[in-house]
C-alpha positions as CSV (number, residue, x, y, z in Angstrom):
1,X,6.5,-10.0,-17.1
2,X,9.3,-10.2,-19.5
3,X,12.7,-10.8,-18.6
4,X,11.2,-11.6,-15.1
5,X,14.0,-10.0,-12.4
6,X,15.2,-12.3,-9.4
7,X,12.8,-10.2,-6.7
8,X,13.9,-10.7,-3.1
9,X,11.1,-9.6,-0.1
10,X,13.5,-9.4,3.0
11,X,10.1,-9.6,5.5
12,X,7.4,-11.7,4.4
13,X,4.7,-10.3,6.4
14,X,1.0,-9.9,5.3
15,X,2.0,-7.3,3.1
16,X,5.1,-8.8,1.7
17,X,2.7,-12.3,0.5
18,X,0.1,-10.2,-0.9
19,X,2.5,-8.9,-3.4
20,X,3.9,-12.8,-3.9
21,X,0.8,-13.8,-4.3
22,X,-0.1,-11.2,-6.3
23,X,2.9,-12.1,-8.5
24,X,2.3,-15.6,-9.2
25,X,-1.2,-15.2,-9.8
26,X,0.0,-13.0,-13.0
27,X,2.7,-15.9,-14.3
28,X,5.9,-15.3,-12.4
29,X,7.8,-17.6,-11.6
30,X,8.2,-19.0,-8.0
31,X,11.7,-19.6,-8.5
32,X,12.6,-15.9,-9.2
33,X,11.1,-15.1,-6.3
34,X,13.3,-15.1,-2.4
35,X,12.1,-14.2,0.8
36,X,13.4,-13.9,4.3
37,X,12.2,-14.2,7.8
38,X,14.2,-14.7,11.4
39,X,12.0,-17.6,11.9
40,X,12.2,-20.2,9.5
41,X,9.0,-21.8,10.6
42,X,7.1,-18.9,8.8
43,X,8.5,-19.7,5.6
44,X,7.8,-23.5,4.9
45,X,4.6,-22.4,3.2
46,X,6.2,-20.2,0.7
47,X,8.7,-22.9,0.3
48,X,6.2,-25.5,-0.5
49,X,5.1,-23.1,-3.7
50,X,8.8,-23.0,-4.5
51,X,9.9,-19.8,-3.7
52,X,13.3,-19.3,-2.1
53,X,13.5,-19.1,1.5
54,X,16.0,-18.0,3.8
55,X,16.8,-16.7,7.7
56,X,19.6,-14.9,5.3
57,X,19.0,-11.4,4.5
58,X,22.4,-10.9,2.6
59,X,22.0,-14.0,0.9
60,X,19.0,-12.8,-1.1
61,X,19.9,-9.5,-1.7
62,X,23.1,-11.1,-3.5
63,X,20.8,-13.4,-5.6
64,X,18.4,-10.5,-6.6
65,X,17.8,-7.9,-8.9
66,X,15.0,-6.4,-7.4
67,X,14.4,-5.9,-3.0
68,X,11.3,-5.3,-1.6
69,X,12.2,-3.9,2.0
70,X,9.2,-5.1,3.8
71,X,9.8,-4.8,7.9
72,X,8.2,-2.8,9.9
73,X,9.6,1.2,10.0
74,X,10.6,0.7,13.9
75,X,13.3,-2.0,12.8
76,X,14.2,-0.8,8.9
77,X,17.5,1.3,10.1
78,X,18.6,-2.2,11.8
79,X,18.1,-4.1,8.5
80,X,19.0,-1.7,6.2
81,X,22.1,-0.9,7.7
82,X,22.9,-4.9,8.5
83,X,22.5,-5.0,4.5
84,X,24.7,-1.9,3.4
85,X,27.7,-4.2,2.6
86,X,25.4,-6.7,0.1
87,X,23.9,-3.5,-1.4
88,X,27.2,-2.0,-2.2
89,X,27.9,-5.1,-3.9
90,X,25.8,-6.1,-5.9
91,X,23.6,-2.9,-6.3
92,X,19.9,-4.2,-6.6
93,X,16.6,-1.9,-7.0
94,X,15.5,-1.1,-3.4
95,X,11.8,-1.1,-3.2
96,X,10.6,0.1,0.5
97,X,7.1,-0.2,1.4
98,X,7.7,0.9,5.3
99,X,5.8,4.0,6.2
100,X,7.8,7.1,7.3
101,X,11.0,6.1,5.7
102,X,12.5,8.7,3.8
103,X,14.4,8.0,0.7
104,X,17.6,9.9,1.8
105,X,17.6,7.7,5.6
106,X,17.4,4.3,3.3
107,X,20.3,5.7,1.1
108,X,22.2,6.3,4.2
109,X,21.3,3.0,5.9
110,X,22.3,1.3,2.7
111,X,25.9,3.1,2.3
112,X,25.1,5.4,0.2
113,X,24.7,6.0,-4.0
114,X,21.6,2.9,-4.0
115,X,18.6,2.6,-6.8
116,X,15.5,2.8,-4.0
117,X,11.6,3.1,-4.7
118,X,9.8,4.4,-2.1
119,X,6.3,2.8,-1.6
120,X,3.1,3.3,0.0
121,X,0.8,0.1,-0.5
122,X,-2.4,0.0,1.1
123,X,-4.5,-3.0,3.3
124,X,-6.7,-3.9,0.4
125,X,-3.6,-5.5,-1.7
126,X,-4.0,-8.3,0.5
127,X,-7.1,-9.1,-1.7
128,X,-5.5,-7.7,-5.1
129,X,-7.2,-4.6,-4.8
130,X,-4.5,-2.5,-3.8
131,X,-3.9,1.1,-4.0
132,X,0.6,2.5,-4.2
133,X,1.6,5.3,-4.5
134,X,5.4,5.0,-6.0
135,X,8.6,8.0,-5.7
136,X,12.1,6.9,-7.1
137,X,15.7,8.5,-6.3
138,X,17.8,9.9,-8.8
139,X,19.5,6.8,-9.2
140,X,16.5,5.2,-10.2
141,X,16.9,4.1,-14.2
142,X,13.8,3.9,-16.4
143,X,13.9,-0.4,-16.4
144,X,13.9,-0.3,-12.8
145,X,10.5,1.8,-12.4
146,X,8.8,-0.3,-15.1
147,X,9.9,-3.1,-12.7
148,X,8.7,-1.3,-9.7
149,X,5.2,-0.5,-11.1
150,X,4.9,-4.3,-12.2
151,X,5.4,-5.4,-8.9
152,X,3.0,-3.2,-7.2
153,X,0.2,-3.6,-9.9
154,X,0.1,-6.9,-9.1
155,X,-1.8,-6.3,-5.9
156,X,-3.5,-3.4,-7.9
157,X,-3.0,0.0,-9.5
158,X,0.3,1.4,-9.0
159,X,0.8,5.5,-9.6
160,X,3.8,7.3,-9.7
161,X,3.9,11.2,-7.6
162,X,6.0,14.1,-8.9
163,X,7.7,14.5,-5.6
164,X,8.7,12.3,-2.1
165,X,6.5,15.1,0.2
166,X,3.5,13.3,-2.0
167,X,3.6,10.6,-0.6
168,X,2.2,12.0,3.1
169,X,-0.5,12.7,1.1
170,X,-0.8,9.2,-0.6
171,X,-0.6,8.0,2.9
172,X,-3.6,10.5,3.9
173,X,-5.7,9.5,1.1
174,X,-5.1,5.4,0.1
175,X,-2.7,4.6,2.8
176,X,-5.2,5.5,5.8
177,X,-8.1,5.3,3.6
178,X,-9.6,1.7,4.0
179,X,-10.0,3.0,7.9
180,X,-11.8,5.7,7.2
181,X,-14.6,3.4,4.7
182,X,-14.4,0.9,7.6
183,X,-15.8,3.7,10.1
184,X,-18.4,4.3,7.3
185,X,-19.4,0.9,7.7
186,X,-19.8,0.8,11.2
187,X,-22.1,3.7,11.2
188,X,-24.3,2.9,8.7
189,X,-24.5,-0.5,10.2
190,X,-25.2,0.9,13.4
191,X,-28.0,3.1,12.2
192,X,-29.7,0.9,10.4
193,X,-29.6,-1.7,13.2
194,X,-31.1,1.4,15.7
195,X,-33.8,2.0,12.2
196,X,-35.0,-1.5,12.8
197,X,-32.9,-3.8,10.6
198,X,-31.5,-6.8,12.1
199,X,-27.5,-6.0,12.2
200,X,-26.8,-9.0,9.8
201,X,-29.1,-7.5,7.3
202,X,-28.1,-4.0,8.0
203,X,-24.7,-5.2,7.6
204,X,-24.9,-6.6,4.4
205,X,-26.8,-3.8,3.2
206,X,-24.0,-1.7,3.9
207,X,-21.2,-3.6,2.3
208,X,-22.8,-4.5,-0.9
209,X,-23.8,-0.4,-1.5
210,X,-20.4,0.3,-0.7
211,X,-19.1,-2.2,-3.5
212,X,-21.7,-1.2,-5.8
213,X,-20.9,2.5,-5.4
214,X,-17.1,1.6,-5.8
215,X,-17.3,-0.2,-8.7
216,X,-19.8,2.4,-10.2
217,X,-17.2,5.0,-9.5
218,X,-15.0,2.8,-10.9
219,X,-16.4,2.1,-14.4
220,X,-18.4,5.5,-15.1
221,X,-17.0,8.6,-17.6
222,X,-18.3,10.8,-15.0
223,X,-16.7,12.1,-11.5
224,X,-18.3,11.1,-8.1
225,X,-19.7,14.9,-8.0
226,X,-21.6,13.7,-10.6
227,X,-22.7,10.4,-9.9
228,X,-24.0,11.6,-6.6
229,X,-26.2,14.4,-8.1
230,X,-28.0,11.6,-10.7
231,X,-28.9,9.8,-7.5
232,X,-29.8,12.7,-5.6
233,X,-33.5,14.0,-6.9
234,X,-35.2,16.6,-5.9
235,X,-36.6,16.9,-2.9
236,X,-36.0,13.1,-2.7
237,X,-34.7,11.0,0.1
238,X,-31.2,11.0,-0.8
239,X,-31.2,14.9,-0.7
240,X,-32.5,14.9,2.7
241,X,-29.5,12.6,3.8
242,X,-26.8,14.6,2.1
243,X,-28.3,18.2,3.2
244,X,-28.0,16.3,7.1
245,X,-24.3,15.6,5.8
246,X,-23.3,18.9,4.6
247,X,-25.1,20.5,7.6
248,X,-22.8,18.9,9.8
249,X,-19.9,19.8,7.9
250,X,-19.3,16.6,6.3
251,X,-16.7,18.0,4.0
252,X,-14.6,20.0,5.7
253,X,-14.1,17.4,8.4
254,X,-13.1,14.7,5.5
255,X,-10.3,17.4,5.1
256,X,-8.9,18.3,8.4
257,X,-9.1,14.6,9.1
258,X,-6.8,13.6,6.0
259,X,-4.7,16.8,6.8
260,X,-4.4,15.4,10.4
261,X,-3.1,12.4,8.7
262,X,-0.8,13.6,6.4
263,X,0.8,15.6,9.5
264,X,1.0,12.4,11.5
265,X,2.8,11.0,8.3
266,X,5.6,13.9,8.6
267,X,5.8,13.5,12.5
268,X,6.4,9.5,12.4
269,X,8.9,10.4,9.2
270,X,10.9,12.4,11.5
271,X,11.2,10.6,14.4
272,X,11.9,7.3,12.3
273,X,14.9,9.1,10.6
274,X,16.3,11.8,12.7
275,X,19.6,9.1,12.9
């Protein structure tokens, strides 16, 4: 990046050193980077790669430019509202990557009139391969979401959505989504071991298509409607499995599941900020 901002992740969870790692594997500098945890013990590793480290929430938020809220959504009114005075002072970027957390909660939280990103990462940054969706408040300015998009493409592609109700829907689709590949996985495993492979082989079987698709996917001019049919001949034995897939209703229940999901997403939204 240039003009690298002061970044401060208050949490430095799984999620939280994926993006730091993320970061310094594309040339920022440990020393622009803080990050804060009640137990000091968890951060002498971070320390050792000479970052800034601190049981002090308010003392990085006063160093930085840029705060990655990265607690879990049961304690972020706690936090956020222990940090109001330090954000009305010194007025950093707010980047929240807690599920359910609606912009207008953290505003109030923080004391009000606060820059804030709201941002839903997903399991597979942890191995730079990320999925976020991005939505910015008004008082969002146009070098602040450049900043916001570098920090989350560091862990992997970072998209911005026209409107804050999206991002249910980003949850339903890449927030959730690893799960749902996962379950994939476990059933094609699972057949394949009851078709007579051993389960390692079956296993592996099942993990390297599912790369190879992705990354075909991935790379190809053409939509996955498309790529399917080229593999699907004929009377072949790759129509047979997807006919046994449609019969059951394969794609309807791919959408009443993400719906489901994207309802759970409101739900936990309003329960996390009815205060």
């Amino acid at each position: 990046m240039s003009q690298q901002p002061v970044v401060a992740f208050i949490g430095a969870g799984n999620m939280a050193r994926a993006i730091i790692g993320g970061l310094l594997e594309n040339g920022f500098a440990a020393e622009n980077i803080w990050a804060t945890e009640p137990d000091a013990s968890r951060l002498e590793d971070l320390a050792a790669q000479g970052l800034n480290t601190t049981c002090d929430n308010n003392a990085a938020v006063a160093a930085a430019d840029l705060v990655v809220l990265a607690v879990k959504p049961q304690v972020m009114q706690t936090v956020a509202t222990d940090l109001a005075a330090a954000a009305q002072t010194h007025r950093p970027l707010f980047i929240s990557i807690a599920a359910g957390i609606s912009l207008d909660a953290l505003d109030r939280w923080l004391g009000g009139n606060v820059a804030i990103v709201r941002c839903m990462p997903n399991t597979p940054s942890l191995v730079q391969t990320g999925a976020s969706g991005l939505f910015a408040n008004a008082r969002v300015n146009d070098l602040q979401r450049e900043q916001a998009t570098q920090i989350l493409q560091a862990v992997g592609i970072a998209l911005w959505v026209q409107s804050e109700a999206e991002l249910d829907a980003v949850t339903a689709i890449s927030g959730s989504g690893p799960a749902y590949y996962f379950l994939l996985m476990e059933a094609m495993t699972a057949a394949g071991v009851k078709l007579g492979l051993s389960e390692a082989t079956a296993r592996d079987l099942t993990l390297q298509t599912a790369l190879g698709a992705a990354r075909m996917a991935n790379s190809s001019d053409v939509d996955a409607a498309e790529l399917r049919r080229r593999v699907t001949s004929p009377k072949g034995t790759t129509e047979r499995a997807i006919q046994s897939f449609q019969a059951g209703g394969f794609e309807a229940l791919v959408e009443t599941a993400l719906t489901a999901c994207r309802d759970r997403s409101i739900e936990l939204a309003a329960e996390l900020c009815k205060d």
